[in-house]
N, C-alpha and C positions, 0 to 999 in steps of 0.2 A: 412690315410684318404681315403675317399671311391672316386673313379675316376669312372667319368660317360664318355660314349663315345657317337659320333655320326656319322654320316657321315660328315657331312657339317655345321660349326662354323660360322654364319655370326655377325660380329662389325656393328652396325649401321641398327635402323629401322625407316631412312625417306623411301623415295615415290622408292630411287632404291635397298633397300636393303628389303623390305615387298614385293616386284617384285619379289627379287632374291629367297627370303623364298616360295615365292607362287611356283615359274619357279620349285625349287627343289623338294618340295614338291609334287608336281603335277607327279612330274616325278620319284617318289620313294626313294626316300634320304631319309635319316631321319635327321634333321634339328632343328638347334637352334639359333634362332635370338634376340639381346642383343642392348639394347642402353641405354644409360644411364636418358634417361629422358622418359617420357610417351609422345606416339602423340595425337596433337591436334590436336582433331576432332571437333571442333567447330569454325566458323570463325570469332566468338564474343568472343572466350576466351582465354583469356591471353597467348599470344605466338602463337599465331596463324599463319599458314603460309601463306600470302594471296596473293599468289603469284599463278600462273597458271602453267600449262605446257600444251604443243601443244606434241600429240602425235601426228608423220606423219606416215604413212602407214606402213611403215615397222616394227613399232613400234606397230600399231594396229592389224598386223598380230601376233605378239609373244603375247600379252594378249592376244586375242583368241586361242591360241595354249593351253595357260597356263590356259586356262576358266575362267580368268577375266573379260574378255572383255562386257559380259553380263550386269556385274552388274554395269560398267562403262557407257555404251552407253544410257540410260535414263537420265543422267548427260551430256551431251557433246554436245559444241558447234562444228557446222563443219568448216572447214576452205578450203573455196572454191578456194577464191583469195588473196594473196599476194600481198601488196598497199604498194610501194615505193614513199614517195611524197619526193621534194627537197622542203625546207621551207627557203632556202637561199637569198632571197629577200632583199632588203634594211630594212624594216619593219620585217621580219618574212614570209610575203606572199609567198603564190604558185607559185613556177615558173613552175615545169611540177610535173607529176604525171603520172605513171608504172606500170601498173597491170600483174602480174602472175600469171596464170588462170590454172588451175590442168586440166583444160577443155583439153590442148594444149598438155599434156603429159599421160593423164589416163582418165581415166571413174569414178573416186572416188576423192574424197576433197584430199588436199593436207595432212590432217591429222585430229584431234579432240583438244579442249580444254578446260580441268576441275581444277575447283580450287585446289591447293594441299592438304590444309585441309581435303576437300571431299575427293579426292584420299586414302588417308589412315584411312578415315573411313570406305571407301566400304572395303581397303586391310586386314585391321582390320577385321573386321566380314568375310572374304573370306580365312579366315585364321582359323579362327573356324573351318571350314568343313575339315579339313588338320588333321586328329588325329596324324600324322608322323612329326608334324612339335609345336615348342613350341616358344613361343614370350615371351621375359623376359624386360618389362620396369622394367627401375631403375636400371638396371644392366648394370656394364661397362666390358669391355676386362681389364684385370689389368698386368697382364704378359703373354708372348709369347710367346714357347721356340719352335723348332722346331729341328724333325730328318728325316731322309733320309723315315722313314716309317709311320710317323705320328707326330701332332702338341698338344703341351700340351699346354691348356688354364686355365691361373686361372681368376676368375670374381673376381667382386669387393663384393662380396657376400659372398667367402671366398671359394666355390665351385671349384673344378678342372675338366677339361673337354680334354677328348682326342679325336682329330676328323682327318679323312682323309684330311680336305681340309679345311682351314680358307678363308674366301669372308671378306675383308676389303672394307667395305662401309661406313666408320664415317667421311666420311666429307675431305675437304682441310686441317684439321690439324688431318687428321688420327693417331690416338693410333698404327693404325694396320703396318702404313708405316714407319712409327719413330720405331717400337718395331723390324721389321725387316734390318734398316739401308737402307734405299732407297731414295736418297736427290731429290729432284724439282728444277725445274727453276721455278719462278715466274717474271710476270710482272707488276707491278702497273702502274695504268694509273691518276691519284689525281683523282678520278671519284666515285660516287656512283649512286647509285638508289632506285627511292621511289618503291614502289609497293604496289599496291590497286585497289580496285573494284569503278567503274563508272557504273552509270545509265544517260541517254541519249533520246533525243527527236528522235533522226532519227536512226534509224534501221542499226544494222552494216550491214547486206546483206549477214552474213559469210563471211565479209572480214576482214583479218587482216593486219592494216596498220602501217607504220613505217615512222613517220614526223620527216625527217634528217635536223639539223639546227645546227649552230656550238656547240659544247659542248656534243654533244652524243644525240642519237634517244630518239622520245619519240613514244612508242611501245603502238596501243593499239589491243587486242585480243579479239575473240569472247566469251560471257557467254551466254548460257541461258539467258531469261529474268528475271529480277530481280522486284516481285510487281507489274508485270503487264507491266515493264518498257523494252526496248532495255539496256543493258550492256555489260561491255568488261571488260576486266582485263585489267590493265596499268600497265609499267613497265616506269623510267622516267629516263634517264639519264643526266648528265651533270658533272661538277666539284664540287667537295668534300663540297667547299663553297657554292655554289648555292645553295646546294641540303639540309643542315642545314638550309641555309634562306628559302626555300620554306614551310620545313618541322613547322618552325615556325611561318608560316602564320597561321592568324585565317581563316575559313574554307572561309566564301566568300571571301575573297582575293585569299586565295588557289584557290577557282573552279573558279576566274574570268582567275586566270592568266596562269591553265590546259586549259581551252577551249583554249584561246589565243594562246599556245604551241601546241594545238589542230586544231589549223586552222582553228576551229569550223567547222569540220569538220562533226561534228555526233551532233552540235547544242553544246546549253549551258549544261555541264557537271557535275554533285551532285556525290560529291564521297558518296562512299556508306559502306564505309570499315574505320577503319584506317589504319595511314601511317606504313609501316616498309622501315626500310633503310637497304639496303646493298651493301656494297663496293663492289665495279669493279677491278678483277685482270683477268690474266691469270694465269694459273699455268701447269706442266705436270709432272710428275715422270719420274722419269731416267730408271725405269722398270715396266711392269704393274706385274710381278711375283716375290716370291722369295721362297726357300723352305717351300711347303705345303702350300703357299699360294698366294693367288690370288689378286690384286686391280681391284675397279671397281671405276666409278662413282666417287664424286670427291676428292675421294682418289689417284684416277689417275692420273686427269685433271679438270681444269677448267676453265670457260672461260665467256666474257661477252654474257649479255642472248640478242645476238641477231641473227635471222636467225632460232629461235627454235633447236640449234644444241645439248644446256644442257644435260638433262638428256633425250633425244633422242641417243646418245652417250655412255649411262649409259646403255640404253636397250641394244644399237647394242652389250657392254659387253657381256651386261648377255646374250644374243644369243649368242654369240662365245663360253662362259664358257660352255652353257649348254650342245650344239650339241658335244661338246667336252665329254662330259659326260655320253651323252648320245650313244656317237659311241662305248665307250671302259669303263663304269662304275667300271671294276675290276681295271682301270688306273685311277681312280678319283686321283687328288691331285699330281699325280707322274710328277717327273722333266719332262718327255716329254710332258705330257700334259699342264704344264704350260712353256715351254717354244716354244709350237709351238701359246698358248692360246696368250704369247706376240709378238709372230711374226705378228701373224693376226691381232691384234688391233692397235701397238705402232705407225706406220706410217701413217695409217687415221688418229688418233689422233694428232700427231704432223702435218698434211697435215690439217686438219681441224682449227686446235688454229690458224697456220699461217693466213690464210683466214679470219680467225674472226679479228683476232687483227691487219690486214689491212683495215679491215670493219670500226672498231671502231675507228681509228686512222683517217681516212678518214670523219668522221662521225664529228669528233673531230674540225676539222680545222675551223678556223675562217677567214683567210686572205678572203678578197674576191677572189681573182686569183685563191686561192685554191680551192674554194667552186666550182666556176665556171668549174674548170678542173673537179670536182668530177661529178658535173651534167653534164658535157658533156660523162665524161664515162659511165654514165648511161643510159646516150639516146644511146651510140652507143651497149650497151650491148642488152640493150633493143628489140632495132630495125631491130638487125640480129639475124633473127629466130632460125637457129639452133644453132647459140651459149645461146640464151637465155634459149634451152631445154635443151641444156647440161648442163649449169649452175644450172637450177631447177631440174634435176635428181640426179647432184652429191649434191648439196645440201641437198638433199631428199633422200639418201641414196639408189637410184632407178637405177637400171640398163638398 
């Protein structure tokens, strides 16, 4: 049987594994990207992903490295300020509210935010102009074998592929991570989340704000206007039940009782999207490498979407892999390369989940004592300046 080769084998084309195809391509690899389902580029059709991502700066400097950035930035809302309100009141009401202002740390928004569907429709067509690079929907990773000089791929196509270097990017239940034996920790939290597009009377201002009330943040993000209208992407947390009951509200009940969780803050709220649910975990791999091959993204790690750390974390990845690649490309895939590629990532990432899943556990508490402790450490984070920059740097990936 005829064995095709290449440089670089990536499993998985959402929004960080069409990155990694671009990142490689761009950079002279010859490249093959595989997922088992086709992207939806449309956010009216079925399986749509209507969910956003906040790209922060450091993430908006490697798409323009990779000459993405271009066809991105016509699409993208800015994110000026970071709007922590405390909603722990007796009622739900404002008790304070905490802006984080990019103004305080840099000359530029704290980052951009594009619906994901869109994301991989621009990646989609940006991948066209790449003749060195091939995108196979409907194609899965099917077996794995790996040697000290290269990795043998069979697809689910029945095809056999020898590549330097496999990039396992299929998600929290990775084909690529299970095929090489690399166990996870996982955390469940009983939590899920709605996600979906709002339309709005008052203007988000490019602020992204985050209304903390017991049971998990309700997160809304800057869109483009939508019809003429202000809009945000929402992300909506709480417990596993709530988050079923809400989702089986009819639509006004729904947008009576989002504003309400909303603070009405940005006025009465028209969703504009349908709902998708998805569950809240933690997760991280015990390695981000193993021979000939590489994890990224949330075959590595996962974690609740709050903070915009997500797939901002997936990029800082694919930056580690690439410059790695790019220092020594005769050392693509080779054990030093991937075991300095997990030196460099494995400890922010375990440094990062902890942060988040003190965030979200925090976020979580109902007791009032608790609430009240939560808001007080935010007024004091808040209101001492330099700890407040330091917190928004390392958050932000910013030195």
């Amino acid at each position: 049987m005829t064995r095709h080769s290449v440089d670089i084998l990536i499993s998985g084309g959402g929004v960080a594994g069409l990155c990694a195809a671009i990142a490689f391509g761009t950079a002279g690899f010859s490249v093959l990207c595989v997922d088992p389902t086709a992207p939806v580029i449309s956010h009216t059709a079925p399986g749509a992903d209507l969910r956003s991502t906040a790209f922060l700066m450091p993430s908006v400097g490697l798409m323009q490295d990779i000459g993405l950035w271009d066809r991105l930035a016509p699409h993208a809302a800015a994110l000026q300020i970071m709007r922590i309100v405390d909603a722990g009141g007796p009622a739900g009401e404002v008790r304070q509210s905490h802006d984080f202002n990019a103004a305080d740390i840099a000359k530029t928004p704290f980052g951009y935010n594009l619906p994901n569907w869109l994301l991989r429709r621009e990646m989609l067509a940006h991948l066209e102009d790449l003749p060195n690079v091939a995108f196979l929907p409907g194609v899965a990773l099917s077996r794995l074998t790996t040697r000290e000089a290269e990795a043998l791929v069979t697809l689910s196509d029945g095809s056999i592929w020898r590549a330097r270097l496999v990039i396992g990017a299929d998600g929290r239940h990775s084909t690529t991570r299970q095929a090489i034996g690399i166990p996870v920790k996982t955390n469940r939290y009983g939590q899920k989340a709605l996600a979906f597009a709002t339309s709005h009377p008052i203007p988000h201002q490019n602020v992204s704000t985050e209304v903390h009330r017991s049971g998990g943040p309700f997160t809304m993000v800057p869109l483009p206007d939508h019809e003429g209208q202000p809009s945000s992407a929402v992300v909506w947390m709480d417990s596993g039940v709530e988050i079923m009951r809400l989702a089986a509200l009819p639509r006004p009940e729904f947008e009576a009782e989002m504003s309400r969780r909303a603070c009405h803050i940005l006025g009465p709220m028209t969703r504009i999207s349908p709902l998708t649910i998805w569950p809240i975990i933690s997760q991280i791999a015990a390695r981000m490498s193993g021979q000939r091959v590489a994890l990224m993204a949330e075959a590595a790690h996962v974690l609740p979407p709050i903070g915009a750390q997500g797939l901002n974390m997936s990029l800082a990845d694919l930056a580690a892999l690439r410059d790695l690649a790019l220092a020594a490309p005769t050392d693509l895939g080779s054990q030093r390369m991937l075991d300095t590629y997990h030196k460099r990532r494995h400890l922010d990432i375990q440094t990062r989940i902890a942060g988040i899943d003190a965030l979200n556990r925090a976020s979580m508490l109902g007791a009032p004592i608790m609430q009240d402790l939560r808001a007080q450490a935010l007024r004091t984070l808040h209101g001492f300046a330099p700890v407040r920059k330091t917190l928004m740097k390392a958050g932000l990936g910013l030195r």
